[in-house]
C-alpha positions as CSV (number, residue, x, y, z in Angstrom):
1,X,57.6,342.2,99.8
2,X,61.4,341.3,101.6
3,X,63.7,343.8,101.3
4,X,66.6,343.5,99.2
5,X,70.4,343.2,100.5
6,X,73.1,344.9,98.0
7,X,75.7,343.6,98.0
8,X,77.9,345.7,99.4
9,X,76.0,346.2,102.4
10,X,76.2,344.3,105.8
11,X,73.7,341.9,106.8
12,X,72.0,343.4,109.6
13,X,72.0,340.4,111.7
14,X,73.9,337.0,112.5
15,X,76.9,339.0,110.9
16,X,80.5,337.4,111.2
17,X,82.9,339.9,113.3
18,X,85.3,339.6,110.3
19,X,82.5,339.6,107.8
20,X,82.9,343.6,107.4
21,X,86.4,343.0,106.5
22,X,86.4,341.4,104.1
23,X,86.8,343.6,101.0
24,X,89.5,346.1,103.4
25,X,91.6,343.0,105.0
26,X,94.7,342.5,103.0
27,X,95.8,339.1,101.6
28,X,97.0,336.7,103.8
29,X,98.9,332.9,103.9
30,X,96.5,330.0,104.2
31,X,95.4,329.2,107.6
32,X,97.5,325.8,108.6
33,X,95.1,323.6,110.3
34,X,97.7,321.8,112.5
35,X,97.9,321.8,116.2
36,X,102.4,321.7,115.4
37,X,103.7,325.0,116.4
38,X,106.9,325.0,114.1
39,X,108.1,327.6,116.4
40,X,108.0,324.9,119.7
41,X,109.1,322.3,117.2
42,X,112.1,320.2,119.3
43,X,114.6,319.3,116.3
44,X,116.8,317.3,118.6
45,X,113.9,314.9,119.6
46,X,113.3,314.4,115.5
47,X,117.1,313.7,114.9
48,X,117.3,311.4,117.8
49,X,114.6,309.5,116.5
50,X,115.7,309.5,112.9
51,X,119.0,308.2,114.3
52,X,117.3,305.1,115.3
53,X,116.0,304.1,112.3
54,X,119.5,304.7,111.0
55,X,121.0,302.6,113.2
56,X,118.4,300.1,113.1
57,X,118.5,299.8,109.4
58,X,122.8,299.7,109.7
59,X,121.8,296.5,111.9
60,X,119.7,295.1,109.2
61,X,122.3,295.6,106.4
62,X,125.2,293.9,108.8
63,X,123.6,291.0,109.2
64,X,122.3,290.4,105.5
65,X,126.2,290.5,105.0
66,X,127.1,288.1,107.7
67,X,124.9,286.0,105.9
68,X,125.6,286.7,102.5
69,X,129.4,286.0,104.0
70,X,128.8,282.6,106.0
71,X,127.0,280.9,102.9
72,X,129.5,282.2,100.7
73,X,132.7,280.7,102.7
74,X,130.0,277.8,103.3
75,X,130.3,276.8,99.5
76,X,133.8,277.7,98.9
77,X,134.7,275.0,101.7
78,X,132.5,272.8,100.4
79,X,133.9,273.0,96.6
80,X,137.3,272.6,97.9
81,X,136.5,269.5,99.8
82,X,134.9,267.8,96.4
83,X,137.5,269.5,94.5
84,X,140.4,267.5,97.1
85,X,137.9,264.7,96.9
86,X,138.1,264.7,93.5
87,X,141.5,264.7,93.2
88,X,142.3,261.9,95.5
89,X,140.1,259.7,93.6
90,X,141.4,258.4,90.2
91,X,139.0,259.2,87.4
92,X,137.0,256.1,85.9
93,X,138.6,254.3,83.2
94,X,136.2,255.1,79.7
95,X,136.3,251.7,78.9
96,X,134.5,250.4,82.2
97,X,137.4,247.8,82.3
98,X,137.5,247.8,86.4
99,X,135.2,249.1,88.6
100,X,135.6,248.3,92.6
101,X,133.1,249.9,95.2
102,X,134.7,250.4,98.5
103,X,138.0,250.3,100.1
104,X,137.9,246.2,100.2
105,X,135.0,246.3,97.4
106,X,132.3,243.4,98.3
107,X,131.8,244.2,94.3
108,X,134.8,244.3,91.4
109,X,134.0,244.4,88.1
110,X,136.7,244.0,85.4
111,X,135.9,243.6,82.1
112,X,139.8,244.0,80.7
113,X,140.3,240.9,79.0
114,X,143.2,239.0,80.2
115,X,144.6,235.7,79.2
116,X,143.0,232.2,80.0
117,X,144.7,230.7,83.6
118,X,145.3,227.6,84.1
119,X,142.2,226.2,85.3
120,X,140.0,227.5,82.3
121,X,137.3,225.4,82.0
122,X,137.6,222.7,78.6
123,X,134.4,223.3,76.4
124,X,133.3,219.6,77.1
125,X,133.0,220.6,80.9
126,X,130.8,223.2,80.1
127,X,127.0,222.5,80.1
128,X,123.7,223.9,79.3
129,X,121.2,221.9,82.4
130,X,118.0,223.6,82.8
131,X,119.4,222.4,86.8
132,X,121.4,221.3,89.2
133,X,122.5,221.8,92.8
134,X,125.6,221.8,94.4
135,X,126.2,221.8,98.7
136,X,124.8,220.1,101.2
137,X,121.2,219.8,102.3
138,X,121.5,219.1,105.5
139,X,124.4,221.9,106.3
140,X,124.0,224.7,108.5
141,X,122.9,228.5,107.4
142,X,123.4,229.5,110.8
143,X,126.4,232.4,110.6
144,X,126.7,231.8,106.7
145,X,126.8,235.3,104.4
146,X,127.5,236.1,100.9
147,X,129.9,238.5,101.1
148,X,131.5,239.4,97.9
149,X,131.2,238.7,94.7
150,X,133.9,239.0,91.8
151,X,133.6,239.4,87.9
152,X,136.5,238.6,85.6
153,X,136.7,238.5,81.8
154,X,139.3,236.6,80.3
155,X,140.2,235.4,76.3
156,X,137.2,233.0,75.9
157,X,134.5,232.9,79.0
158,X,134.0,235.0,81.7
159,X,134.5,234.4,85.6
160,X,131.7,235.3,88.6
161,X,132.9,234.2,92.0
162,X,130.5,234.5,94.8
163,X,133.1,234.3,98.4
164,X,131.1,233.2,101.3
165,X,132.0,234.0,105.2
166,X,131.0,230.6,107.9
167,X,131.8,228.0,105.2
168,X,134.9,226.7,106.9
169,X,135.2,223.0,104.4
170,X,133.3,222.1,101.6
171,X,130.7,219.9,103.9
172,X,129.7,223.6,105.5
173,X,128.6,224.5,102.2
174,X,124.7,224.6,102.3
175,X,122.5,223.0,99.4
176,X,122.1,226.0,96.2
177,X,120.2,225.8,93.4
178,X,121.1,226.9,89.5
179,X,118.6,226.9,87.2
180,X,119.1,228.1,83.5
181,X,117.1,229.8,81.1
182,X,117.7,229.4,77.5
183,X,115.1,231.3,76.0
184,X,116.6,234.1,78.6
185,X,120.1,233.7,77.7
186,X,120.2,233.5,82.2
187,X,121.3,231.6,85.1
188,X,119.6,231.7,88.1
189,X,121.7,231.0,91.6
190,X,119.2,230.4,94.4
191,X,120.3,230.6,97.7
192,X,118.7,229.1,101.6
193,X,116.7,232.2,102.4
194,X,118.4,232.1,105.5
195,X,121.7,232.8,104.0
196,X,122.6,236.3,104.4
197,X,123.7,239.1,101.4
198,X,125.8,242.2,102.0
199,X,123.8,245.2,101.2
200,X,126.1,245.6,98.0
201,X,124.9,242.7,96.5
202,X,121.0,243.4,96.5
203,X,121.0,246.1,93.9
204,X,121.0,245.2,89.7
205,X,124.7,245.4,89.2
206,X,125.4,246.5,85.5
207,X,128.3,244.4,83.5
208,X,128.1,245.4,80.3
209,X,130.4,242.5,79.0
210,X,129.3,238.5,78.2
211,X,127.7,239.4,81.1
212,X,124.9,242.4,81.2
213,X,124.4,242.5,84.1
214,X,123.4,240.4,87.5
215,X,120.2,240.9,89.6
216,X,119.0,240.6,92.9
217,X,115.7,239.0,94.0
218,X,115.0,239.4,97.3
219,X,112.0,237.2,97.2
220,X,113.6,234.1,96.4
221,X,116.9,235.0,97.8
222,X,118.8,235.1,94.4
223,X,121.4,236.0,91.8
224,X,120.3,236.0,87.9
225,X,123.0,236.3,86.0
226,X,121.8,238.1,82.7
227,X,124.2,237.2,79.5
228,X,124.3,238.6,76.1
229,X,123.9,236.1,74.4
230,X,123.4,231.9,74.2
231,X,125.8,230.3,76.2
232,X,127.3,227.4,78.7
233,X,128.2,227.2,81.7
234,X,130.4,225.3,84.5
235,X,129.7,225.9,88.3
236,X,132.8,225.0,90.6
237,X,132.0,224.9,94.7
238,X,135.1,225.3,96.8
239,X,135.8,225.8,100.4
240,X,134.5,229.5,100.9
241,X,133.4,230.4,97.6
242,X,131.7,229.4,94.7
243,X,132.9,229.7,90.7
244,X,131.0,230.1,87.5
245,X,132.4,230.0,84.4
246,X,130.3,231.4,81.5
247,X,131.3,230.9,77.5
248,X,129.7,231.7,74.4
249,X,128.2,228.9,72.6
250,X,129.9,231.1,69.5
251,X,133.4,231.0,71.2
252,X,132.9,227.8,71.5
253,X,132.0,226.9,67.8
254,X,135.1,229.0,66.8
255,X,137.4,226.5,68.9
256,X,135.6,223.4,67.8
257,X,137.7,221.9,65.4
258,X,141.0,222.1,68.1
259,X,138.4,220.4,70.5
260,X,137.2,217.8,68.1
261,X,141.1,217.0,67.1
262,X,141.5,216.5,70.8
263,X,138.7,214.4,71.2
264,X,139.7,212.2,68.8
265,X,143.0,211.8,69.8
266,X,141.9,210.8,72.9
267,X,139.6,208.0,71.9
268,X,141.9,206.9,69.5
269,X,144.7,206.5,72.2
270,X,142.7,205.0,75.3
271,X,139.6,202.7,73.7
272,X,138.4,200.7,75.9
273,X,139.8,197.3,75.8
274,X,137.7,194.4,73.9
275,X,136.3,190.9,75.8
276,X,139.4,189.2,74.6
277,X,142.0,191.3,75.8
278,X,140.3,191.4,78.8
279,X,140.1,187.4,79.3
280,X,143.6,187.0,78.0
281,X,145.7,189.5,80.3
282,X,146.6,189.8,83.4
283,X,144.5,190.9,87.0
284,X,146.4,194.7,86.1
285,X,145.7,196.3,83.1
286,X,146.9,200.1,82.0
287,X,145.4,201.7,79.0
288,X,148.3,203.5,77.0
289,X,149.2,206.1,78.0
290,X,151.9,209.2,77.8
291,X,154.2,208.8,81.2
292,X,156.6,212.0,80.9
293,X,157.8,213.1,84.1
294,X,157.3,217.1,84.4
295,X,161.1,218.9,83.9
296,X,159.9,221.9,85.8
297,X,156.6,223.2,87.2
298,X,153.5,221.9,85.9
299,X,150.3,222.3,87.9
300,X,147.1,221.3,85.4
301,X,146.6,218.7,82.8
302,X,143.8,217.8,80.7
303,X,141.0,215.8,80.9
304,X,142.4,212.2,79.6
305,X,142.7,208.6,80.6
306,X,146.6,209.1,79.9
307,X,149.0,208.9,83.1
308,X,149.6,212.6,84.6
309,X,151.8,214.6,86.7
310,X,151.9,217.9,88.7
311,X,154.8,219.4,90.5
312,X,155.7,222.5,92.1
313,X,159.6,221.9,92.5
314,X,159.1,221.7,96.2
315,X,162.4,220.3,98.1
316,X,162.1,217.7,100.7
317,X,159.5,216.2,102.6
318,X,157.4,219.8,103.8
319,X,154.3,219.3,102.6
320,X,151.4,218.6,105.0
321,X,147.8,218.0,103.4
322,X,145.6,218.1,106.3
323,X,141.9,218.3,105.0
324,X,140.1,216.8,102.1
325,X,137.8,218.5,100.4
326,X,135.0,216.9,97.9
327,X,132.7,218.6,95.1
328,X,130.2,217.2,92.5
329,X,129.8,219.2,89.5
330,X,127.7,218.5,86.5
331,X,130.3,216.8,84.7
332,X,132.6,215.7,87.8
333,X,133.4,214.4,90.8
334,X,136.4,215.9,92.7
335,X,138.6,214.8,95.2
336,X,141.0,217.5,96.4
337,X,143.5,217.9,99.8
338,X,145.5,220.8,101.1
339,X,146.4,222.7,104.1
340,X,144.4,225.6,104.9
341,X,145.8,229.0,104.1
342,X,149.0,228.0,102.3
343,X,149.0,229.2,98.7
344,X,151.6,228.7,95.9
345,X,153.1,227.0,93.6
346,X,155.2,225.6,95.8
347,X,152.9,223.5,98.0
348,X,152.2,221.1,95.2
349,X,153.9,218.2,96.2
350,X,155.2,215.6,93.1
351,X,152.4,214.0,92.0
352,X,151.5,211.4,89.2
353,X,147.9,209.9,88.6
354,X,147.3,207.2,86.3
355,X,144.2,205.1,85.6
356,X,144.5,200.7,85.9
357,X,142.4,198.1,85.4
358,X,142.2,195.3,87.9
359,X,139.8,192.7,87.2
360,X,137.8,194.9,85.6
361,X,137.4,197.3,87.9
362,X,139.2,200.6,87.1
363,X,140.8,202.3,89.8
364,X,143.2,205.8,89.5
365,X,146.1,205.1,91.5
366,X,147.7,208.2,93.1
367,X,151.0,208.3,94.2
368,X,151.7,211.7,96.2
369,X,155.6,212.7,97.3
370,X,157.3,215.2,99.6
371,X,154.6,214.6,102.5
372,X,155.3,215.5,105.6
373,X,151.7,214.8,107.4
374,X,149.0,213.2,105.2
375,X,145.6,212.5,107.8
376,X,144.1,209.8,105.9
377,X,141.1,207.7,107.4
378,X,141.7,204.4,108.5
379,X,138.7,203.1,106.7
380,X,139.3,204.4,103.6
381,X,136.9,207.3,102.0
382,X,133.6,206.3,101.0
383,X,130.6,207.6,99.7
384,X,128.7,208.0,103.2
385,X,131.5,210.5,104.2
386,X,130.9,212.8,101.7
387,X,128.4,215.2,102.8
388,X,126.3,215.4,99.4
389,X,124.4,213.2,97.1
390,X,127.2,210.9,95.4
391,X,124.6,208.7,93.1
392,X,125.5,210.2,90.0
393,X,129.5,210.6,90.9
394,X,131.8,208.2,89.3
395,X,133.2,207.0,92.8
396,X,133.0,204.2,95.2
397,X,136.0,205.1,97.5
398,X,139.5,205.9,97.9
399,X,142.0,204.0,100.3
400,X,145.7,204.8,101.7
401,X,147.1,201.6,100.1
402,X,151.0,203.1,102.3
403,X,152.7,205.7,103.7
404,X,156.1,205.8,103.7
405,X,159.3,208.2,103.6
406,X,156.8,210.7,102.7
407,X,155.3,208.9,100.0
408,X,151.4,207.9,100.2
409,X,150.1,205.7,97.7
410,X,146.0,206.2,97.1
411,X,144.0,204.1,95.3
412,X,140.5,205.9,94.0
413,X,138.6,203.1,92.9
414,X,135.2,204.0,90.2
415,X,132.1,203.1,89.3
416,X,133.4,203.0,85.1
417,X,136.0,203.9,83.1
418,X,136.4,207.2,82.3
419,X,138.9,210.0,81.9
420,X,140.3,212.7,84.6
421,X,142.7,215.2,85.4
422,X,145.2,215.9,88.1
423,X,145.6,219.6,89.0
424,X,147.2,221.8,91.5
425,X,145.0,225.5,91.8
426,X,143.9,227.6,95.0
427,X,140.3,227.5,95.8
428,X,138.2,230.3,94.8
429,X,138.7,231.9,98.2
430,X,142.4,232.2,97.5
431,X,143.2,231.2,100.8
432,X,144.4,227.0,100.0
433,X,146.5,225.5,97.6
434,X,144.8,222.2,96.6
435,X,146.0,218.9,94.7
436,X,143.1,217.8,93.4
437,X,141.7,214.8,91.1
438,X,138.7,215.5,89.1
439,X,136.9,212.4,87.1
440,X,134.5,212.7,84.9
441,X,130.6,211.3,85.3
């Protein structure tokens, strides 16, 4: 049987040195397992060390403010450049009456209504063709750009002029289509594809007037002018530009009685003349007609068979008109001169224009003052001059019947009998004054 240990005696054998101790050894701290000797313990090394984590984090913190500093004054500069910006640039009208993009704005847009000029289209002019052209077919592209274009609203119809740059006359003008829509309320203005556009141009450009706006097609190298509503339309080329006069088919109801009046008065006062009158006169015959010399300035008349004038009170013989330009419109055929890049008033030279009849051919005889130079061709003007199709134009030629004391007699001889106007304007470029005689088709 094993002998039994009490408990309070030692184990005989394997006995720890400290083991009879243990109830005599007095209490004691824990035993610290670690291998640091406080007492060796270098203080300086640990405050060295904790120094350069102090230091290091002080870098930290400097440069999160640097930072936070730079993209502060970052902004600040920035707000008072837009703020200067800002200032500088007057604030948009609320009405939208004028808006220009750019210095010398390729675009303009004013919608402020201002009063009718001068060369405001008649309603009869106006026209509502699914097409036409204008130009010339066989003209160049080469060099030729679209470079602005020009919205204008005035009392009854609004204005888009397109300005071209390498159309130097009239015969430079290439060959463009217009086709309008009517179940679109649109007119389309179809350029060569060769024909370049300023980058302006090829985006929708919104109107919000008669016009709503006009749209870019880069596929057919186009303009389609959007309207609000039904309308007419005239389309005027010039030397550098091109005109388009748009009215409401309502604005032109609501003047329709004063253009009926003046219809009538017209055909009352210039019938045409019956078989007998015609066998019993003379070679010369003049339809009646109203011959009252302008007092003052008068630059545009109406479309009549009645004798007209235009003056721009210029003194003397100074006027030179050294280029002729032509255009066929849908309702017209114009002859026009000038002198390239005089404008005014001024450089209208005394002018009267008055339709005869001579052996029944009608002729408008033009009889042009204060001319100083007037290049005519010695072969008279005829209708393989003019650089576009003429077969619809009501014109066979025009001669320099004398030149004298600066006084030049034409003779613009028709196909029929029909009425015209004399006028004195600047072409849409703004750069010529031009006298100009426009008969109708």
């Amino acid at each position: 049987m094993p002998s039994l240990r009490k408990n309070n005696e030692p184990a005989q054998m394997g006995m720890s040195p400290l083991a009879g101790q243990t109830q005599e050894a007095q209490p004691s701290a824990p035993v610290d397992n670690s291998t640091i000797h406080p007492d060796r313990f270098d203080m300086s090394r640990f405050s060295e060390r904790q120094d350069e984590e102090e230091s290091s984090l002080r870098i930290i913190i400097y440069v999160v403010v640097v930072i936070v500093i730079g993209v502060g004054l970052a902004l600040l500069v920035r707000n008072l450049i837009s703020t200067e910006s800002n200032a500088d640039t007057p604030e948009p009208s609320t009405d939208n009456s004028t808006i220009q993009l750019g210095a010398s704005a390729p675009v303009t847009i004013d919608t402020a209504t201002s009063p009718d000029p001068s060369d405001a289209p008649a309603n009869e002019d106006l026209v509502d063709s699914l097409t036409l052209s204008v130009g010339n077919s066989s003209a160049s592209t080469d060099g030729v750009s679209v470079s602005s274009m020009k919205y204008k609203r005035y009392t009854t119809y609004a204005r888009v002029d397109y300005s071209f740059e390498g159309v130097e006359s009239q015969a430079d003008l290439p060959k463009i289509a217009i086709n309008y829509d009517n179940t679109r309320n649109s007119l389309e203005i179809i350029f060569p594809t060769s024909v370049e556009m300023v980058d302006e141009l090829k985006e929708t450009i919104p109107v919000n007037d008669i016009v709503s706006n006009i749209v870019y097609n880069a596929d057919t190298n186009s303009f389609t002018i959007n309207v609000s509503e039904e309308f007419k339309y005239l389309v005027v080329p010039t030397t550098g530009g091109l005109t388009i006069d748009i009215r409401t088919v309502a604005q032109i109801e609501r003047s329709g009685e004063d253009t009926t009046t003046d219809t009538t008065q017209e055909d009352t006062t210039t019938g045409e003349p019956d078989a007998m009158q015609e066998d019993t006169t003379t070679d010369t015959q003049t339809p009646t007609q109203t011959t009252t010399p302008p007092s003052g300035t008068k630059l545009i008349n109406d479309f009549s068979q009645d004798k007209q004038y235009v003056s721009g009170g210029a003194a003397g013989n100074t006027i030179n008109l050294k280029e002729t330009f032509f255009e066929d419109t849908a309702s017209y055929f114009e002859i026009a001169w000038g002198e390239p890049n005089v404008v005014g008033a001024d450089k209208t030279p005394y002018t009267s224009a008055e339709l005869v009849i001579e052996g029944n051919v009608p002729y408008i005889v033009l009889t042009i003052e204060n001319l100083n130079n007037f290049p005519f061709n010695k072969d008279g003007i005829t209708t393989n001059l003019i650089p576009f199709d003429m077969s619809a134009a009501n014109f066979v030629r025009a001669d320099l019947e004398s030149f004298t004391n600066g006084k030049a007699v034409v003779k613009v001889q028709l196909k029929n009998k029909a009425e015209f106007r004399l006028v004195s304007a600047e072409t849409v470029s703004g750069k010529t004054q031009v006298l100009s005689l426009q008969i109708k088709d």
